[in-house]
MIVO-194748 format. One line per 10 residues: number of its first residue (from 1); their letters; for each residue x, y, z of N, C-alpha, C, O. Coordinates in Angstrom, 2 decimals, always signed. Atoms other than C-alpha are relative to their C-alpha. Layout:
BEGIN
NUM = a = X Y Z X Y Z X Y Z X Y Z ~ ...
***
This chain:
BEGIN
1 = xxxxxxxxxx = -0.74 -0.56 -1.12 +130.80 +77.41 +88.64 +1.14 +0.85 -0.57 +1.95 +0.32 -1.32 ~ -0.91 -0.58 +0.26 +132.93 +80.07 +88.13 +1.36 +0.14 +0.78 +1.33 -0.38 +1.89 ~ -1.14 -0.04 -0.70 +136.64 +80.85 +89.25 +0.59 +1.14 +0.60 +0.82 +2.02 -0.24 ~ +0.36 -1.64 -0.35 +137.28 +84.01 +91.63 +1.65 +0.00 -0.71 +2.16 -0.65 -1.62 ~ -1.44 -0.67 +0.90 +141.00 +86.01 +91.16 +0.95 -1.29 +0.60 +1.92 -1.79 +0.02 ~ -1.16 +1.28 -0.42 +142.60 +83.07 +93.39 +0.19 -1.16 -0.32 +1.02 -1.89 +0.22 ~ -0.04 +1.11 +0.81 +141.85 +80.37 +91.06 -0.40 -1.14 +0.09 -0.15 -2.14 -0.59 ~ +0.96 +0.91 -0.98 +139.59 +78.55 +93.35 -1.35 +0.48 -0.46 -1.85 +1.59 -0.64 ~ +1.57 -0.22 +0.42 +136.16 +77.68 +92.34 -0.69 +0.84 +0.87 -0.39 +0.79 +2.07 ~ +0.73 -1.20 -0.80 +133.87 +80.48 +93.63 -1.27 -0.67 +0.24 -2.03 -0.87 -0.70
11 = xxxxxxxxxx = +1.11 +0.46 -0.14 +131.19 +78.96 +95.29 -1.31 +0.75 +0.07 -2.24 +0.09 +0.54 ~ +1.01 -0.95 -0.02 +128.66 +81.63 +95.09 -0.28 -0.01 -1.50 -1.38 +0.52 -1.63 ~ +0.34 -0.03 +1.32 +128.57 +81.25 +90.88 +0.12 +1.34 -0.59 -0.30 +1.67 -1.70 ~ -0.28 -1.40 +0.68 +129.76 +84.91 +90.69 +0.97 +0.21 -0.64 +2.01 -0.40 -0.41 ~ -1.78 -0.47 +0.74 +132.39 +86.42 +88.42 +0.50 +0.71 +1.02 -0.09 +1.05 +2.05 ~ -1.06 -0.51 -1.72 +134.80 +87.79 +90.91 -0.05 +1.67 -0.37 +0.56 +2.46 +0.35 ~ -0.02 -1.38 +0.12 +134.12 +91.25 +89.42 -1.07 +0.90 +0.26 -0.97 +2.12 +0.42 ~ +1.55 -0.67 -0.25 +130.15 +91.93 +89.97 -0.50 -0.43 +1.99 -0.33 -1.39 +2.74 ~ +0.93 +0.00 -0.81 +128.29 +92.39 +92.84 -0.96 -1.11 -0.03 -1.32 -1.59 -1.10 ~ +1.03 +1.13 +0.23 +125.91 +89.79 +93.55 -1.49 +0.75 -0.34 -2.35 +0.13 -0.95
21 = xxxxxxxxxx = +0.99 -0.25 +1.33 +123.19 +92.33 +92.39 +0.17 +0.29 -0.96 -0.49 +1.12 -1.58 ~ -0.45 -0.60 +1.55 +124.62 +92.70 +89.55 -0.20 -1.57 -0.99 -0.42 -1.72 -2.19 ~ +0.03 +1.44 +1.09 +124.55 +88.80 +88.47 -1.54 -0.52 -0.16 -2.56 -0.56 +0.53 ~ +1.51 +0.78 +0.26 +122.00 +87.07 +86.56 -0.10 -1.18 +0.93 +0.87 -1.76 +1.41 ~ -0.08 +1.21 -0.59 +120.42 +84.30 +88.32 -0.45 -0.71 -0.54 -1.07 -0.53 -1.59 ~ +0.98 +1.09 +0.62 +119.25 +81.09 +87.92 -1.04 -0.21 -0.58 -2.01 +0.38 -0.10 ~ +1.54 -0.13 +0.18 +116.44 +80.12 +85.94 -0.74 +1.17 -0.77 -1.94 +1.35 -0.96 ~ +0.47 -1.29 +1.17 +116.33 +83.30 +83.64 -1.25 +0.40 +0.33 -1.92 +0.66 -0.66 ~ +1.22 -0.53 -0.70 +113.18 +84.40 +85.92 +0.78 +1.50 +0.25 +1.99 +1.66 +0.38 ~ -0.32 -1.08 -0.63 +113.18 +88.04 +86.81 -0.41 -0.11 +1.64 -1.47 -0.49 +2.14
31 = xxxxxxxxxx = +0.29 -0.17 -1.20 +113.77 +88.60 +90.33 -0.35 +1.26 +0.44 +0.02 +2.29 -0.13 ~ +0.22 -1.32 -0.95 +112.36 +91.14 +92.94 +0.37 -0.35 +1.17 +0.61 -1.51 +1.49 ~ -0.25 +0.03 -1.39 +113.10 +92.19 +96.55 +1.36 +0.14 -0.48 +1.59 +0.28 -1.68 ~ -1.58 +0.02 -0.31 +116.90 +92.29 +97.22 +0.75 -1.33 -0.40 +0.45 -2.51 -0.20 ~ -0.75 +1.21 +1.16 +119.44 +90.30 +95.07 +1.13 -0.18 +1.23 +1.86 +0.79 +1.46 ~ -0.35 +0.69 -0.38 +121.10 +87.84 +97.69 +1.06 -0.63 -0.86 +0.83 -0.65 -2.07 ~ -0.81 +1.06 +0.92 +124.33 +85.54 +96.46 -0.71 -1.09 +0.60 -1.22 -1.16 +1.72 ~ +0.91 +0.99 -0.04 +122.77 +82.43 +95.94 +0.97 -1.09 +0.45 +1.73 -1.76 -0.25 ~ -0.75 +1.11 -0.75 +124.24 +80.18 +99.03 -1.14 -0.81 -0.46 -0.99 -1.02 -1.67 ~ +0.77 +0.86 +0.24 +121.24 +77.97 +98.79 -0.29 -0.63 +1.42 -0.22 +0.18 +2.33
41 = xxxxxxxxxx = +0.63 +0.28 -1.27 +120.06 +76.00 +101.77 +1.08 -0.34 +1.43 +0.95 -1.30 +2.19 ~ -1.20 +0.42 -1.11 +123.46 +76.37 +104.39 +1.24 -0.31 -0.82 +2.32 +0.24 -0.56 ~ -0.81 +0.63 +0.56 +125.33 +74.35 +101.82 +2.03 +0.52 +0.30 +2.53 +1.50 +0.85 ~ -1.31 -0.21 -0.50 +129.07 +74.30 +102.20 +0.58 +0.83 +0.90 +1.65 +1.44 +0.85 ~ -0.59 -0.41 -1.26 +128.88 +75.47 +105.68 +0.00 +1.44 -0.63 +1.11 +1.95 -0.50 ~ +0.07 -0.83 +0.82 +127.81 +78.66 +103.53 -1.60 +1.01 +0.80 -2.33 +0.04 +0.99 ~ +1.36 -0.28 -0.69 +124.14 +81.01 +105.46 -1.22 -0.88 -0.84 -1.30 -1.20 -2.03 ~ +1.61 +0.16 +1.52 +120.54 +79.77 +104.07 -0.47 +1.06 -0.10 -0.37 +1.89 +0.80 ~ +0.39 -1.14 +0.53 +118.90 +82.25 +102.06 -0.77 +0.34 +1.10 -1.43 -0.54 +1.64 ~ +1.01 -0.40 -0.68 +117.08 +84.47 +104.37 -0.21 -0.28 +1.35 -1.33 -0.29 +1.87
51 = xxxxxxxxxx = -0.49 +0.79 -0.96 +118.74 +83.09 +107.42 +0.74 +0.90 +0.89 +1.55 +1.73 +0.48 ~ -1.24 -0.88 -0.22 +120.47 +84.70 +109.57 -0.14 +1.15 +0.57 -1.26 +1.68 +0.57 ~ +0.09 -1.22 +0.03 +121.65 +87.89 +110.88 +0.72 +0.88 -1.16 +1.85 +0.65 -1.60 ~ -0.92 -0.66 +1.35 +122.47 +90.44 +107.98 +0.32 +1.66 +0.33 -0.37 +2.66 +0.13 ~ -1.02 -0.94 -0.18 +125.12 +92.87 +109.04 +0.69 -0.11 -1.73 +1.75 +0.47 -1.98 ~ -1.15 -0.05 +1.34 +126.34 +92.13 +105.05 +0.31 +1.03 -0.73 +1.03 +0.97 -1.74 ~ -0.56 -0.85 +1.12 +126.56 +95.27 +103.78 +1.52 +0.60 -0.01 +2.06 +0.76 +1.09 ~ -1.30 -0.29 -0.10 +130.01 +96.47 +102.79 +0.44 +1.35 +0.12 -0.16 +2.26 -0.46 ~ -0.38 -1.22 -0.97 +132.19 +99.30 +104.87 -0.46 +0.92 -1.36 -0.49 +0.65 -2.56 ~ -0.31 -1.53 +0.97 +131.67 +103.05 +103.39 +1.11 +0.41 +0.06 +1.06 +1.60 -0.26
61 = xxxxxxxxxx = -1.62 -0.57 -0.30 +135.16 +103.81 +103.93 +0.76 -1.00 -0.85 +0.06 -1.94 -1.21 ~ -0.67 +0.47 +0.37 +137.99 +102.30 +102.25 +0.94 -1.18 +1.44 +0.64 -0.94 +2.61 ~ +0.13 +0.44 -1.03 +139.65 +99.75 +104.46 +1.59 +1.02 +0.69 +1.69 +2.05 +0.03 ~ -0.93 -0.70 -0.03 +143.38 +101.36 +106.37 +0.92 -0.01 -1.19 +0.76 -0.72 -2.18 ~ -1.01 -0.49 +1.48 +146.37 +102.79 +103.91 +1.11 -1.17 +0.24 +1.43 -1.97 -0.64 ~ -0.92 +0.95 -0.80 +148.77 +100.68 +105.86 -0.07 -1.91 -0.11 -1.06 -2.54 +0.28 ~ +0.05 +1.43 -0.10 +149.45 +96.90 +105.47 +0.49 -0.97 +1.27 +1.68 -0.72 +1.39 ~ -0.69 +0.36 -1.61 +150.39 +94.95 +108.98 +0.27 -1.32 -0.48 -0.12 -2.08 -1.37 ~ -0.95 +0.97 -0.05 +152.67 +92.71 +109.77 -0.32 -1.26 -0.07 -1.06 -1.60 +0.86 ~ +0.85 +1.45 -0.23 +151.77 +89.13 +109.13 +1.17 -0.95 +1.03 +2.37 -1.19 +0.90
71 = xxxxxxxxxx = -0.56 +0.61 -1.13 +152.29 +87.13 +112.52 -0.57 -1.58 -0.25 -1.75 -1.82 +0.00 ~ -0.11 +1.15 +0.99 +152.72 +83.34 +110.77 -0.34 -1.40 +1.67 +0.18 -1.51 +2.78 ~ +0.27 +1.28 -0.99 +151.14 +79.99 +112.77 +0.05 -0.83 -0.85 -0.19 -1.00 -2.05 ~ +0.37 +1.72 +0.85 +151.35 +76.68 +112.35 -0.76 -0.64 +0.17 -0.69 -1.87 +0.05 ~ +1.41 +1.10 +0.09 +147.63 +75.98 +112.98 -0.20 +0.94 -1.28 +0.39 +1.91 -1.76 ~ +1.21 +0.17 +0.56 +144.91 +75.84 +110.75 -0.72 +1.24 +0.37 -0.86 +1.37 +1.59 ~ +0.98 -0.84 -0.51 +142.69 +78.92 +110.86 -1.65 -0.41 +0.66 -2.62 -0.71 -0.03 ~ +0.85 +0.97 -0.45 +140.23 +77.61 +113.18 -1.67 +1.33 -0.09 -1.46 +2.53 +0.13 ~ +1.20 -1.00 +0.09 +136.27 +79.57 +112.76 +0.19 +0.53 +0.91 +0.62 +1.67 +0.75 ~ -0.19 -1.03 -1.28 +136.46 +80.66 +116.34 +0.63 +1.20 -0.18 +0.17 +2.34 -0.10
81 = xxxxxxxxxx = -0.72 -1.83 +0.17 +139.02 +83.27 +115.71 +0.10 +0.74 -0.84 +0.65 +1.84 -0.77 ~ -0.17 -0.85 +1.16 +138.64 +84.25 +112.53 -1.63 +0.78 +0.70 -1.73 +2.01 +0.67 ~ +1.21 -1.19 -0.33 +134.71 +85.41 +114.10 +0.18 +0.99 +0.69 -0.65 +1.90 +0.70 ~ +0.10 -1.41 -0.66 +136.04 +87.84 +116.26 +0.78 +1.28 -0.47 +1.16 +2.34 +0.03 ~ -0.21 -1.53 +0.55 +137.09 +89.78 +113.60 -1.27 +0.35 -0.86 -1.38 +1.52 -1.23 ~ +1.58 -0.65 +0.44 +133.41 +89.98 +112.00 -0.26 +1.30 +0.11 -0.08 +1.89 +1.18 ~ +0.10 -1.35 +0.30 +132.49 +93.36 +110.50 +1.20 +0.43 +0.87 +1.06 +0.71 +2.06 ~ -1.14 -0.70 -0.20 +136.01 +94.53 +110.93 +0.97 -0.29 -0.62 +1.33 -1.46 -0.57 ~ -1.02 -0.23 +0.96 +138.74 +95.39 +108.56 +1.02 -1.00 +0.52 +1.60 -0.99 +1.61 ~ -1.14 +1.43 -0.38 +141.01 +92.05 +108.38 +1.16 -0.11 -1.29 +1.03 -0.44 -2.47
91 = xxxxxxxxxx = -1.01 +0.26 +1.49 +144.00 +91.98 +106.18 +0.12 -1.52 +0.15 +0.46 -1.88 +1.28 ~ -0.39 +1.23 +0.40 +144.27 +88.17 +104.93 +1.28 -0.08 -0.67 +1.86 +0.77 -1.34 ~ -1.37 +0.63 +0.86 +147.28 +86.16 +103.74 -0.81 -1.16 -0.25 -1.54 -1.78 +0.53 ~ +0.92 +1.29 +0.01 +145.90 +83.43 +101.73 +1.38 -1.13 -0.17 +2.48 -0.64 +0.04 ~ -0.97 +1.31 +0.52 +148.20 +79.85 +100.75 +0.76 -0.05 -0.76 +1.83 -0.64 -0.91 ~ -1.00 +0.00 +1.70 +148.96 +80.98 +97.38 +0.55 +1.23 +0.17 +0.47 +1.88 -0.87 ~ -0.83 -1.20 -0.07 +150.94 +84.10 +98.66 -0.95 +1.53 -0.14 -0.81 +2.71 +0.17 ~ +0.72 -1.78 +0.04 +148.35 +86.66 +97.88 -0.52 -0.03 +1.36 -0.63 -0.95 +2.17 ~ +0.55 -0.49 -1.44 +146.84 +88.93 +100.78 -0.78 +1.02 -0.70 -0.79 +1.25 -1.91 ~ +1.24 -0.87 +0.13 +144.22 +91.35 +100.82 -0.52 +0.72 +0.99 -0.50 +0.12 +2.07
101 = xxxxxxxxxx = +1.00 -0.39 -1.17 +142.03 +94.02 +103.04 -1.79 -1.05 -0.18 -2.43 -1.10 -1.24 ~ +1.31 +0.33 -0.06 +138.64 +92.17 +103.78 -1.28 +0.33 +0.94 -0.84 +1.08 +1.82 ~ +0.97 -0.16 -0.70 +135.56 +92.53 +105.55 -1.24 -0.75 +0.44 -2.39 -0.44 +0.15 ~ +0.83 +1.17 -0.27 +133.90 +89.53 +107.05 -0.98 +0.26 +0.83 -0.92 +0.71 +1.97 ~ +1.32 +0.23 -0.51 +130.30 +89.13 +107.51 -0.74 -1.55 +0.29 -1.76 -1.54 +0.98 ~ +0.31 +0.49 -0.47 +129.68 +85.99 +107.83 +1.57 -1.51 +0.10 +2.51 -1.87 -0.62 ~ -0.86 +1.69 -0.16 +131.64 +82.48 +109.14 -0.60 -0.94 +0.07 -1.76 -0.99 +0.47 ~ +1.10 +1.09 +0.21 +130.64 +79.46 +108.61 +1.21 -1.29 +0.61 +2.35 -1.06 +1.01 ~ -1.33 +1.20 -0.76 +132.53 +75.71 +109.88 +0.91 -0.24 -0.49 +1.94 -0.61 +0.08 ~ -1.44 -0.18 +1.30 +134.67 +75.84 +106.62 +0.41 +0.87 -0.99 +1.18 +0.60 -1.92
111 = xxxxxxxxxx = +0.23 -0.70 +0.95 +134.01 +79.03 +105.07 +0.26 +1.17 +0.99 +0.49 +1.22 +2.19 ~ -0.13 -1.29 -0.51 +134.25 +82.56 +105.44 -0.38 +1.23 -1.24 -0.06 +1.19 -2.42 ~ +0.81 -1.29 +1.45 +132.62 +85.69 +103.16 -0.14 +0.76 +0.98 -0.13 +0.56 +2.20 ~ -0.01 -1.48 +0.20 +132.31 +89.17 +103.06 +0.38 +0.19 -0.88 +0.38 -0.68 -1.74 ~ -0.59 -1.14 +0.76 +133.94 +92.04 +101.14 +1.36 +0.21 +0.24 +1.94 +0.35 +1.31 ~ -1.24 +0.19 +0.20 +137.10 +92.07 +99.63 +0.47 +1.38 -0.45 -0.39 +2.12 -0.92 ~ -0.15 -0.97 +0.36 +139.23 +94.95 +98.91 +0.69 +0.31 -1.42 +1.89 +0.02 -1.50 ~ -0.72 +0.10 +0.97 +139.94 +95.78 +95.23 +0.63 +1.25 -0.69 +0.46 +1.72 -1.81 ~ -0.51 -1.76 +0.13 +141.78 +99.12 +95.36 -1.00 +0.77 -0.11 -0.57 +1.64 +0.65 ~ +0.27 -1.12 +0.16 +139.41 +101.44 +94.72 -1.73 -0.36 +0.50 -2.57 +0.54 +0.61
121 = xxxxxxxxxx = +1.63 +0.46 -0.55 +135.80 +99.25 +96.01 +0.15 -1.24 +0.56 +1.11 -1.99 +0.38 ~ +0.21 +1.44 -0.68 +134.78 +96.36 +97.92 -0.70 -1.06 -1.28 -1.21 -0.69 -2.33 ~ +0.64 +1.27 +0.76 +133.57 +93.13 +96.20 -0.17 -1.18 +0.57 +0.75 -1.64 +1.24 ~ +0.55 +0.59 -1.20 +131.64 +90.65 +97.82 +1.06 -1.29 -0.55 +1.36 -1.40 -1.74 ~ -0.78 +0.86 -0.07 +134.01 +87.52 +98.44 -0.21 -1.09 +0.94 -0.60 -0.68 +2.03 ~ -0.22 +1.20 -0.80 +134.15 +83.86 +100.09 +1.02 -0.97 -0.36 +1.40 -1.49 -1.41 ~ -1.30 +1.61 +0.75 +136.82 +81.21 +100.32 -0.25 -1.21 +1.41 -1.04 -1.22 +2.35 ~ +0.39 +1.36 -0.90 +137.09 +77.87 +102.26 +1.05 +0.81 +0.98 +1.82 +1.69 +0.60 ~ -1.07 -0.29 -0.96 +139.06 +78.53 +105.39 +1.65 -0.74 +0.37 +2.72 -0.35 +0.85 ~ -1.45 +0.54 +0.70 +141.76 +76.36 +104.66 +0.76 +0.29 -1.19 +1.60 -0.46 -1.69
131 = xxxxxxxx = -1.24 -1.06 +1.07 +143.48 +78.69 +102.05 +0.18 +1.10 +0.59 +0.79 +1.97 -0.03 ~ -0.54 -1.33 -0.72 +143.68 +81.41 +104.78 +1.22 -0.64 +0.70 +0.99 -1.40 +1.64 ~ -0.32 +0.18 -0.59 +146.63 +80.86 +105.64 +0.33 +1.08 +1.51 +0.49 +0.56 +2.62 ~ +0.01 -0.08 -1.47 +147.00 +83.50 +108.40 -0.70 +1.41 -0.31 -0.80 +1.89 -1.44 ~ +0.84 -1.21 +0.27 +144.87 +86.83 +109.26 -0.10 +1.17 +1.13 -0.47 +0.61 +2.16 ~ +0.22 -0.89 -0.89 +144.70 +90.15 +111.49 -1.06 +0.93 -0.16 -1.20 +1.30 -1.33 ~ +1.19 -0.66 -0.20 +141.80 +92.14 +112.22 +0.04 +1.75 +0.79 +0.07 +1.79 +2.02 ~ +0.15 -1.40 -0.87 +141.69 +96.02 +113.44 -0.74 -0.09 +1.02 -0.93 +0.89 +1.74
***
């Protein structure tokens, strides 16, 4: 298991710098068809392979220039509201002080992934939803 830039195990087994077609997979088999991150069957509230609806590809645009205001709660980011920013530019604040543009494709009951913004490209990203601490959506 590898560790993304926030120092939290990355549950997808990616380096926080490749694309998930870009990583080898399991099993030193060559794969065909389209290179998937390897959730595996739902697991940690995570899609099953081949599951799903797949809106995942990440924006062609950069996300806005502008950073917005972070409006601070004292819940828990609950799934409900973080889905109705799905496919749409969300600046995050996470626990450990960093923030970010993102681009969430999928939610899950304790999770959350998409595409993260790393100045100059997206990079596919997931964290548990309890290190967001708070988030706005365009």
């Amino acid at each position: 298991m590898s560790v993304n830039y926030d120092g939290y195990p990355n549950y997808y087994g990616m380096s926080p710098i490749q694309e998930p077609s870009q990583q080898p997979r399991l099993g030193g088999g060559q794969q065909h068809g389209p290179q998937h991150p390897p959730f595996g069957g739902g697991q940690q509230g995570f899609p099953p392979m081949g599951g799903g609806q797949h809106h995942d590809g990440a924006p062609s645009t950069p996300p806005p220039s502008h950073t917005p205001q972070e409006s601070v709660s004292a819940f828990a980011v609950d799934p409900g509201a973080i889905r109705g920013c799905l496919h749409r530019f969300t600046f995050v604040w996470l626990n450990n002080g960093r923030s970010f543009w993102f681009y969430p494709t999928f939610v899950g009951r304790d999770s959350v992934a998409g595409y993260r913004w790393r100045g100059f490209r997206w990079v596919y990203y997931g964290t548990d939803l309890r290190r967001i601490r708070s988030f706005r959506c365009t």
